[in-house]
C-alpha positions in Angstrom: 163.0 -63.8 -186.0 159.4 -63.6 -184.8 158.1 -66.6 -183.2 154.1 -66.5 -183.1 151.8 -68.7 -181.4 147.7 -69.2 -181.6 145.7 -69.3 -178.6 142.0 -70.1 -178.4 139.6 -69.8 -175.5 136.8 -72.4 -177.0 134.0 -71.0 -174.4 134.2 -67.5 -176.2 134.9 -68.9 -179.5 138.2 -66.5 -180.3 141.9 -66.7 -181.0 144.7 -64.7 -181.2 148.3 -64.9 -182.6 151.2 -63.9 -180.1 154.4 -63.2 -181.3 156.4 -65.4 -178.6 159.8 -64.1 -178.8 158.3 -60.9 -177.4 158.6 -60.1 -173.5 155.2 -61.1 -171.7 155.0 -57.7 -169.2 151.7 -57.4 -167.4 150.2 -54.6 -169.9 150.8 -56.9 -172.9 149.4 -60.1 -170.9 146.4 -57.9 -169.9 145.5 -57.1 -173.7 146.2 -60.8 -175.1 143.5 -61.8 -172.5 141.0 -58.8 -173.7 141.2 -60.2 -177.0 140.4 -63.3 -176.1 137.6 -62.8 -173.3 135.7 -59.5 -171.4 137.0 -58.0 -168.5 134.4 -59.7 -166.3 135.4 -63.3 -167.7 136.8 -66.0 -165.2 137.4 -69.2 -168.5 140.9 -69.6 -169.1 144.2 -69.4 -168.1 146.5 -66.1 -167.5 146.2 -65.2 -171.0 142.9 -66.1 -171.5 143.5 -69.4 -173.4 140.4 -72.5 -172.7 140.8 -75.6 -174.4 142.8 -77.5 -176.3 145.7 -75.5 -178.0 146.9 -76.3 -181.7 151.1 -76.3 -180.5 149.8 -77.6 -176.6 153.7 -78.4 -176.0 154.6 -74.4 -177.2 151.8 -73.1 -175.2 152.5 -74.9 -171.9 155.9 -73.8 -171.9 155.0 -70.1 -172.5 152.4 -70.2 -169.7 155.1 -71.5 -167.2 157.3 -69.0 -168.1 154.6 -66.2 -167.4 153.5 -68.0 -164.2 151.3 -70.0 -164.7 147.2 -70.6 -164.3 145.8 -67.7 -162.5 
């Protein structure tokens, strides 16, 4: 069953659903963040995520388990 999660980066004023059942390799953490900010932008977290999150509990845990805040 696919578990999917919204992330938002407020500053560039985008989101993205993330199916979270999915492995998180580097290639597929590089092109969540791309959808959420340009190459060349240092807001948010390791997937790109800035500001408050609509399932914050969710989308602390999956960040842990990626390693964290860049």
């Amino acid at each position: 069953m696919m578990r999917k999660l919204k992330i938002k980066n407020e500053f560039t004023n985008r989101e993205t659903w993330v199916d979270i059942e999915r492995p998180f390799t580097q290639k597929r953490i590089k092109r969540i963040r791309a959808r959420l900010c340009r190459p060349e932008c240092i807001s948010g977290d390791v997937l790109g995520g800035r500001g408050p999150q609509e399932n914050a509990e969710l989308y602390v845990e999956v960040i842990e388990s990626i390693g964290g805040v860049e």
